[in-house]
C-alpha positions as a Python dict, from the first residue, in 0.01 Angstrom:
ca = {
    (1, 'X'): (0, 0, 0),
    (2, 'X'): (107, 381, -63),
    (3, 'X'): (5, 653, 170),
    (4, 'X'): (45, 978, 98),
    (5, 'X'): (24, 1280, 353),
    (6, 'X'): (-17, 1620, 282),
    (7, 'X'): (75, 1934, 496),
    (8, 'X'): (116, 2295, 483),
    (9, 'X'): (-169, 2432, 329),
    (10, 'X'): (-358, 2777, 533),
    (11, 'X'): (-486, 3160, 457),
    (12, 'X'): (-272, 3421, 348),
    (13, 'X'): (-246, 3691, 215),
    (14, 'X'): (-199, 3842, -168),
    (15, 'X'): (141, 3830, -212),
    (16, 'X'): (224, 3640, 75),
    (17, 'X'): (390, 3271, 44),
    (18, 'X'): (290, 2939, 175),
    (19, 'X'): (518, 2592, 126),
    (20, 'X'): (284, 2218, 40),
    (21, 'X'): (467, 1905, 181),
    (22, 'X'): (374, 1560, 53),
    (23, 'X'): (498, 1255, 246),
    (24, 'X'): (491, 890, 79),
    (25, 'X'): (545, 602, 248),
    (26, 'X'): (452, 235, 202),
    (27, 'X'): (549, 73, -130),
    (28, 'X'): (720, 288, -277),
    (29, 'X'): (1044, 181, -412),
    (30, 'X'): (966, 236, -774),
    (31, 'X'): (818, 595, -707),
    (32, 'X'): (925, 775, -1031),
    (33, 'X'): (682, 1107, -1041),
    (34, 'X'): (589, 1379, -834),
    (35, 'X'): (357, 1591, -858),
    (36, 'X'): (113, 1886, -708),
    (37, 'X'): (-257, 1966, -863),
    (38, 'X'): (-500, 2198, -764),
    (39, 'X'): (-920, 2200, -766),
    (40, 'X'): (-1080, 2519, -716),
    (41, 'X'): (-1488, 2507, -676),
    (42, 'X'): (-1617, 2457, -980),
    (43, 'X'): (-1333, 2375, -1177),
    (44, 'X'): (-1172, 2110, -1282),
    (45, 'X'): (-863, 1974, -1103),
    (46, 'X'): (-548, 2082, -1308),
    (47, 'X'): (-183, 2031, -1298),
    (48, 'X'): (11, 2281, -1075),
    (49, 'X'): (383, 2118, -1122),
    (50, 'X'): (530, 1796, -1162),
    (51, 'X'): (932, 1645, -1043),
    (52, 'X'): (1049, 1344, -1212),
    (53, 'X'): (1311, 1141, -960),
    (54, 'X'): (1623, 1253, -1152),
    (55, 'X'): (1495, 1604, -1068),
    (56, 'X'): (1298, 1757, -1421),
    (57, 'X'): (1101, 2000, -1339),
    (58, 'X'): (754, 2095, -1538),
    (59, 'X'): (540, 2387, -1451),
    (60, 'X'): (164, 2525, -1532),
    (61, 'X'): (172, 2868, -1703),
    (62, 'X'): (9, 3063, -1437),
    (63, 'X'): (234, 2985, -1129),
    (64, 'X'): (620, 2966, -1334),
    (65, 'X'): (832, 3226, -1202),
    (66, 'X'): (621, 3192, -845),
    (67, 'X'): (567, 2794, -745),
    (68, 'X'): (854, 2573, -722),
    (69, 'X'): (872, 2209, -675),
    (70, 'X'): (1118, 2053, -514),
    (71, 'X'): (1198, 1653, -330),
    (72, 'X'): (1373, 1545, -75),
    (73, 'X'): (1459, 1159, -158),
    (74, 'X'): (1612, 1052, 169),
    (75, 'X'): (1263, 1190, 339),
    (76, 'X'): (1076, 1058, 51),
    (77, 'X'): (857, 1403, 79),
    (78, 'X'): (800, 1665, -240),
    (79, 'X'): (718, 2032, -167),
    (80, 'X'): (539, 2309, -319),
    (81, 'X'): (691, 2613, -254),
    (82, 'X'): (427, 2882, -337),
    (83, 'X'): (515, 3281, -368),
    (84, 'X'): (368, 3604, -488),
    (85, 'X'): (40, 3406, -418),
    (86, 'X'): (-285, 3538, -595),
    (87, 'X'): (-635, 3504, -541),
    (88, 'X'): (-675, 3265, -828),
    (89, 'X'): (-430, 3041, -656),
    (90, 'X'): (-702, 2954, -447),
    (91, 'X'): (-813, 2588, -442),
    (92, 'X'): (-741, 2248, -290),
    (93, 'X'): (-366, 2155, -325),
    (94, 'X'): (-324, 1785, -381),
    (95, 'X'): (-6, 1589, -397),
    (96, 'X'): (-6, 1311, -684),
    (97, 'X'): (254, 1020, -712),
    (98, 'X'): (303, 764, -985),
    (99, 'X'): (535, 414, -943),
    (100, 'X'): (653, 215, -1220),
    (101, 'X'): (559, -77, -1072),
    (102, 'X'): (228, -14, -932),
    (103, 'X'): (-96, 24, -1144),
    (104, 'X'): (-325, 348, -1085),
    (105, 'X'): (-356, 720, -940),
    (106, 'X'): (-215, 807, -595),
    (107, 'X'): (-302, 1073, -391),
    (108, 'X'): (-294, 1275, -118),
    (109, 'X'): (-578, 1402, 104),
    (110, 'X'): (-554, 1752, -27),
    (111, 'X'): (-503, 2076, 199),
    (112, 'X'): (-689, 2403, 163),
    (113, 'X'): (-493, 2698, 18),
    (114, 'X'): (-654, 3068, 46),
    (115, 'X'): (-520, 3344, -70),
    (116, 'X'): (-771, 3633, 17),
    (117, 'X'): (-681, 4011, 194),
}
């Protein structure tokens, strides 16, 4: 089994910064994808960023030059480093892995990000 555990999410501020943890554990030996996605209400949920193991980075339009993802392979943990936050960044952060040996989606809870004055 995977588990994965999110943390960090809150209110702030425009232009304020927040930083998204994800935590796997379980089976996850052939973890080879990392990634964060966002839902706000009444959208769809779209990709935020993504980290590949050997460390390639992709990025969603609106956040490059403010969001950056980043891992921590010893800790097995991913993070979403969010600045110059927005209003429209507002949604529900989740934390997406994918395993080269496991079949399906994995994901994390999802944590609440605000960004309202």
């Amino acid at each position: 089994q995977v588990q994965l555990v999110e943390s960090g999410g809150g209110l702030v501020q425009p232009g304020g910064s927040l930083r998204l943890s994800c935590a796997a554990s379980g089976n996850i030996f052939s973890l080879y994808l990392m990634g964060w996605y966002r839902q706000a209400p009444g959208k769809q949920r779209e990709l935020v960023a993504t980290i590949t193991s050997g460390g390639t980075t992709n990025y969603a339009d609106s956040v490059k030059g403010r969001f950056t993802i980043s891992r921590d392979s010893a800790k097995n943990t991913w993070y979403l480093q969010m600045n110059s936050l927005k209003p429209e960044d507002t949604a529900v952060y989740y934390c997406k892995a994918d395993f080269w040996a496991l079949g399906g989606d994995y994901w994390g809870q999802g944590t609440q990000v605000t960004v309202s004055s």
